[in-house]
C-alpha positions in Angstrom: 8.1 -6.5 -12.5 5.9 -4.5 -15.1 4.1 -1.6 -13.7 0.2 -1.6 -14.4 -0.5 1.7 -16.5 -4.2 1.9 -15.0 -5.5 4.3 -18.1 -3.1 7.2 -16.2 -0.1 9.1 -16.9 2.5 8.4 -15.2 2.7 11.5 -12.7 -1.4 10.7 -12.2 -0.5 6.6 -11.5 2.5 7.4 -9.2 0.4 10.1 -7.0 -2.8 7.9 -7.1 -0.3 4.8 -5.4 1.0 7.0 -3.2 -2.0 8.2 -1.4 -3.2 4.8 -1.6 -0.2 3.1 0.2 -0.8 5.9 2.8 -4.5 5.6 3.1 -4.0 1.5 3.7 -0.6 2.4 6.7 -3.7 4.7 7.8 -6.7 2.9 8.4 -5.5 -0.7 7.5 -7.6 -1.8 5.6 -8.8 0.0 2.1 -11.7 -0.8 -0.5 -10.7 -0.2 -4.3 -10.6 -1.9 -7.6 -9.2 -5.3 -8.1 -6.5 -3.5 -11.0 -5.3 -0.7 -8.2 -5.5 -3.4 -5.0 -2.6 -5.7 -7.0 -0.7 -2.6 -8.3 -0.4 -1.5 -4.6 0.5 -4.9 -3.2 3.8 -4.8 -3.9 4.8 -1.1 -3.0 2.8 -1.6 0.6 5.1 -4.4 1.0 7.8 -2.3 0.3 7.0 0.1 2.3 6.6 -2.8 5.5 10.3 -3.6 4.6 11.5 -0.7 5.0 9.7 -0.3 8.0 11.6 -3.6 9.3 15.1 -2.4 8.5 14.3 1.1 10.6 17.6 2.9 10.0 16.9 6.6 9.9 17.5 6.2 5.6 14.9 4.0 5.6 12.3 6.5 8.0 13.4 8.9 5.2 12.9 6.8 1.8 9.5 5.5 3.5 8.8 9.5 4.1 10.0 10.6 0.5 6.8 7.8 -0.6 4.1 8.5 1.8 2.0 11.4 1.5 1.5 12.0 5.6 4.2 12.3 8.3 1.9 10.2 10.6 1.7 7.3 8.2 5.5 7.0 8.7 5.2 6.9 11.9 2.5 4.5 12.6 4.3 1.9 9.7 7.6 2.1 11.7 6.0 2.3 15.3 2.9 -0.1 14.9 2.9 -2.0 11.5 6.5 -2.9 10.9 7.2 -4.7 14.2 4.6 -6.8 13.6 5.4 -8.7 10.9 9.6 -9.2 12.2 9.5 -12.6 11.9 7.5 -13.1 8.6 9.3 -12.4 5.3 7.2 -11.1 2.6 3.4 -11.3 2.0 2.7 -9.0 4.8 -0.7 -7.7 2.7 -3.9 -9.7 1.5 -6.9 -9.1 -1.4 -10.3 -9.9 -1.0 -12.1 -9.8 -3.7 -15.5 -8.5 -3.4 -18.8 -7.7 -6.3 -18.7 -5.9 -8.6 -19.0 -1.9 -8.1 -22.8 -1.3 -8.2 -22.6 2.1 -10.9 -20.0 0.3 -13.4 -19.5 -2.8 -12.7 -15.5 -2.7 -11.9 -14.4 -5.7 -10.4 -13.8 -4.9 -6.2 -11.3 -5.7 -3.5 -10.5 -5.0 0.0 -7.0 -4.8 0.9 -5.8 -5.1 4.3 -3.0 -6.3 6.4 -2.7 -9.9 7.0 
């Protein structure tokens, strides 16, 4: 699969995902553009599989990617068991208006 550049180096584009990812195992459920919602999609999925597996390499690949110990914790205590029996898909986009100063195209990403 081809990474999205998002106008960003690729240091900036990797730390931007990350805190994203964290920020949605967080609170759930995260507002952003349409661009950053489907470049995170796949990683948060990732991140949910590794989650399932829960073998202490995974717990530490999952905490090498997100930024906050208590993300980890709530993805392999919370998130992960929830979706045992389902495989793949385990995140949805909404897409909402466009952003009121510029006009970017919006989503809402959030757990289904």
């Amino acid at each position: 699969m081809r990474m999205r550049k998002l106008g960003r180096t690729a240091s900036h584009r990797r730390a931007l995902l990350r805190n994203q990812v964290t920020s949605l195992v967080l609170h759930g459920r995260i507002e952003t553009t349409e661009a950053k919602a489907k470049a995170i999609k796949p990683l948060a999925d990732k991140m949910v599989t590794l989650g399932k597996r829960g073998d202490l390499h995974a717990r530490r690949q999952a905490a090498a990617f997100l930024i906050q110990p208590e993300a980890v914790k709530r993805l392999f205590d919370e998130i992960a068991p929830k979706y045992e029996d389902r495989n793949g898909g385990y995140t949805r986009i909404i897409k909402t208006g466009p952003r009121r100063g510029d006009a970017a195209p919006m989503a809402i990403i959030e757990w289904v």
